[in-house]
N, C-alpha and C positions, 0 to 999 in steps of 0.2 A: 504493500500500500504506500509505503514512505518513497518507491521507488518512481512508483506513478504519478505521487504529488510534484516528486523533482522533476521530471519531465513534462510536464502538463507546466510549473513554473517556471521553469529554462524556456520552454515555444512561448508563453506571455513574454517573456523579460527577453527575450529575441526580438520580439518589435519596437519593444521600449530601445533597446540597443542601437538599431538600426535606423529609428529615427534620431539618435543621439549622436551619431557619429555622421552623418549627414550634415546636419544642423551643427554641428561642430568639432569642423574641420581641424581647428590648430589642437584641439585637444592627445592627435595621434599624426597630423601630416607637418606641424611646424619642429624639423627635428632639430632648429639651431636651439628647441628646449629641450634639453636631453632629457628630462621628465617625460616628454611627450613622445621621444624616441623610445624607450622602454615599454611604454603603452602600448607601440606599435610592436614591439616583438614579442613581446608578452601574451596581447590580445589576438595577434598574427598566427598561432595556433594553442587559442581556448576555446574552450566549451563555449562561451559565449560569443564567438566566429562562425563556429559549429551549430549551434541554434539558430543565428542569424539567416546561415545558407537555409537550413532547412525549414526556417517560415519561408522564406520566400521561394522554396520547391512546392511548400505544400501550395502558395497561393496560384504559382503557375500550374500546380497540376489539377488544382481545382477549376479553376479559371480555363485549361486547354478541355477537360471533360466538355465542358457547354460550347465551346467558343474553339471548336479545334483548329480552325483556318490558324489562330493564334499561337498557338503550340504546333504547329506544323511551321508553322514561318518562325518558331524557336530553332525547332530541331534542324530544319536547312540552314540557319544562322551558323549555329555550332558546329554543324557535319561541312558547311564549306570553309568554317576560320580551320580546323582540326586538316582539311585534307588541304588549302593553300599552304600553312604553317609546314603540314609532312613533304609538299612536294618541293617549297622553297628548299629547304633543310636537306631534300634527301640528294641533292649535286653534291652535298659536302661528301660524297663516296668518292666523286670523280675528282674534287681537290685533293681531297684521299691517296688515290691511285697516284696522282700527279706528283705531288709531293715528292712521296716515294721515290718515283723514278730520275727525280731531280736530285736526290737525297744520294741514290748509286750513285749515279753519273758524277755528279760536282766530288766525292769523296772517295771514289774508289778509281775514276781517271783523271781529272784536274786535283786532287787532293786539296779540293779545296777546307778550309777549317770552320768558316763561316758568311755566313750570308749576310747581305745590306740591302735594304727597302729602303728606298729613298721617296715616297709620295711626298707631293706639297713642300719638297726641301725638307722634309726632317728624315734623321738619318733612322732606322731601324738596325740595327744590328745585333745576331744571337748567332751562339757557335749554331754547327751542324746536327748535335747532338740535341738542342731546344726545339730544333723544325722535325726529329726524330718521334720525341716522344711526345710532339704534339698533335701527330696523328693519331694520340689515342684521346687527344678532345674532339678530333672530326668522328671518331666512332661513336662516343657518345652524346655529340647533335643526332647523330641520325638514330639512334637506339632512343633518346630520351624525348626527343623533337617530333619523331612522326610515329611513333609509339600509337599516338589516337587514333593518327591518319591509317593505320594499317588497320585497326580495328575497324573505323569505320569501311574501309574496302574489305573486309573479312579476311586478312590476308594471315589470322593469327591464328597457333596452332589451337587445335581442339582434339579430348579423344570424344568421339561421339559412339557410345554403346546404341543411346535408345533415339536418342531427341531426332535423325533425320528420318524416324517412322512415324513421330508423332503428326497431327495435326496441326491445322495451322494454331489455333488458340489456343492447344496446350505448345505450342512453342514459345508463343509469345506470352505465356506463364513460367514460362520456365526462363525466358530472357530478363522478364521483370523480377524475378527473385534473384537469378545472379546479378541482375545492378545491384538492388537491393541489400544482400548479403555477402556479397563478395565482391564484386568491383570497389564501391564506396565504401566498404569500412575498410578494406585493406590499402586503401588510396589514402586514408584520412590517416590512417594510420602514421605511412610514409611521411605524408604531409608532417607529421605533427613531430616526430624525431627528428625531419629534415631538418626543418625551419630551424631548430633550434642547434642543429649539428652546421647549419650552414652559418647562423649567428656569433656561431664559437671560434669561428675565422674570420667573422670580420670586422668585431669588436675587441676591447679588452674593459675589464674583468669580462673573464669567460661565462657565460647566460650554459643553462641546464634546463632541460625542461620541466624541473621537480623543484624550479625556483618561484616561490608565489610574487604576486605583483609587489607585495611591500618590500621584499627584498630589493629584487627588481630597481626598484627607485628607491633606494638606499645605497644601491652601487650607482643611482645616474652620475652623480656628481664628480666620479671617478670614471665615466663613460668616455671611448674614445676609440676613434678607428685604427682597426691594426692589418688589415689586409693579409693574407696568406700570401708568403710570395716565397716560401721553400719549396725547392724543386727534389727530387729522387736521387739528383748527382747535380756535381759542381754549378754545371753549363747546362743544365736540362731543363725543360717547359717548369715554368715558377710561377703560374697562374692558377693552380689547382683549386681557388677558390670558385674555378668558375662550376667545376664538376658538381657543388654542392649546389649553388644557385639553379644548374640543368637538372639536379634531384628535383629540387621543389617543383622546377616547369614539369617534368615528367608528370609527379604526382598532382599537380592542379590542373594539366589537359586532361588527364585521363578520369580524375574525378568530374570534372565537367563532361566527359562522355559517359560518364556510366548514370548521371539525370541523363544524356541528352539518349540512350539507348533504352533508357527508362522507358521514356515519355514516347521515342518511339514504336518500342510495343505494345503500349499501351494503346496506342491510337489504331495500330495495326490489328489490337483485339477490339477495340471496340466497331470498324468498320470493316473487319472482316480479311477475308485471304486475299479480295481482289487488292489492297494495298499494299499487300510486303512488298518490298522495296521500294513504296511508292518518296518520289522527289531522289531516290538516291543516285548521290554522282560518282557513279564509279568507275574506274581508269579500264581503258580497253585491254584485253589484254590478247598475246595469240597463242599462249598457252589452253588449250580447249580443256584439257585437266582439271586447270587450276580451274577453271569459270564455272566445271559441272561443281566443285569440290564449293565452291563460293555458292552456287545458286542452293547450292544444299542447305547450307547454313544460314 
């Protein structure tokens, strides 16, 4: 019972919230008050973030039930920012490849020791070994970046024992439970050790996420940026802060598809089998495998 009342108070005090942070702004976005900077990291994966999104799931899902032209013109919103975001991102394979073969070449027959980027007159220079192991930041754009985008093109693995015999509306009960239960709280999860793992490089005092707010701002006044900039070796890519910031992007595209996969099953069950797929934009492909293996799912 104590548990129901906490829940039934956290969705009330979710609106309260959300009209509070609306209405004022410098309380969490003016961070020359480092009061208001802790607010922001703090509140950036709480329960009361967390109840925030999920009033405003429940009002769009209540609100697409009546009014679906409305949640259908969500769902293409989100399924086309999720597949522009994967297709921009997913060239970073062919920078990838390219790299590499500039990496032989300039090291193994020019001996060269390192490189200079010169845009705009400022000089860029990093040994050989910095453009090495920063191929393993273009892997994780593309693993972390269109992560969504694959989903929404069905391009992610699945074992399917039962679900491609089922019918249409128990599919689309079975897709609404895995949002449900499995996409978004394992998303949220990510989300919530991330934010707090990616804070811990880029501040000093180090933030934990078992730190309450009062702490919190009892360290602002000692608050100060410290960027991550140790690399794995001497001369090696010393950006690694970035790896944690593409954590959080991973976990907040994908929790925004597993509403936006939500909502489209939902719609798909309430108007029946002539919609699945309906509005989806999905990449040609001339793999005829891959397309029967897609349309199954």
């Amino acid at each position: 019972m104590d548990f129901i009342i906490w829940v039934f108070t956290n969705i009330g005090m979710g609106f309260v919230n959300l009209f509070y942070v609306i209405f004022n702004p410098s309380a969490w976005l003016d961070w020359s008050d480092k009061t208001a900077m802790v607010r922001f990291i703090y509140y950036g994966a709480s329960k009361e973030l967390f109840f925030v999104i999920f009033d405003i799931f429940l009002v769009m899902t209540v609100v697409g039930a009546f009014y679906r032209k409305f949640l259908w013109a969500v769902v293409r919103g989100f399924e086309a920012f999720a597949n522009t975001v994967g297709r921009f991102f997913a060239w970073a394979s062919l920078f990838m490849v390219l790299q590499q073969i500039m990496i032989v070449f300039l090291q193994r027959i020019f001996k060269v020791a390192e490189i200079s980027i010169s845009p705009f007159g400022y000089a860029f220079t990093r040994d050989l070994s910095w453009y090495g192991e920063e191929l393993k930041f273009y892997n994780a754009l593309i693993v972390c970046l269109a992560a969504s985008y694959t989903f929404v093109q069905g391009g992610h693995v699945r074992v399917d024992l039962f679900y491609a015999g089922m019918r249409h509306r128990a599919k689309r009960v079975v897709d609404m439970f895995g949002s449900l239960f499995f996409i978004i709280p394992f998303m949220t999860i990510i989300w919530m050790f991330g934010w707090f793992f990616m804070w811990r490089h880029l501040v000093t005092p180090k933030v934990s996420v078992a730190d309450s707010l009062e702490l919190l701002e009892r360290k602002a006044r000692l608050l100060k940026w410290n960027v991550e900039t140790i690399g794995f070796s001497p001369n090696g890519f010393d950006a690694y802060f970035l790896f944690k910031i593409l954590l959080i992007s991973f976990a907040g595209m994908m929790f925004i598809q597993g509403l936006t996969f939500f909502w489209r099953s939902m719609l798909e069950f309430i108007e029946g089998e002539a919609s699945a797929g309906k509005y989806q934009q999905l990449d040609e492909s001339n793999d005829e495998t891959a397309e029967i293996a897609a349309a199954a799912h």
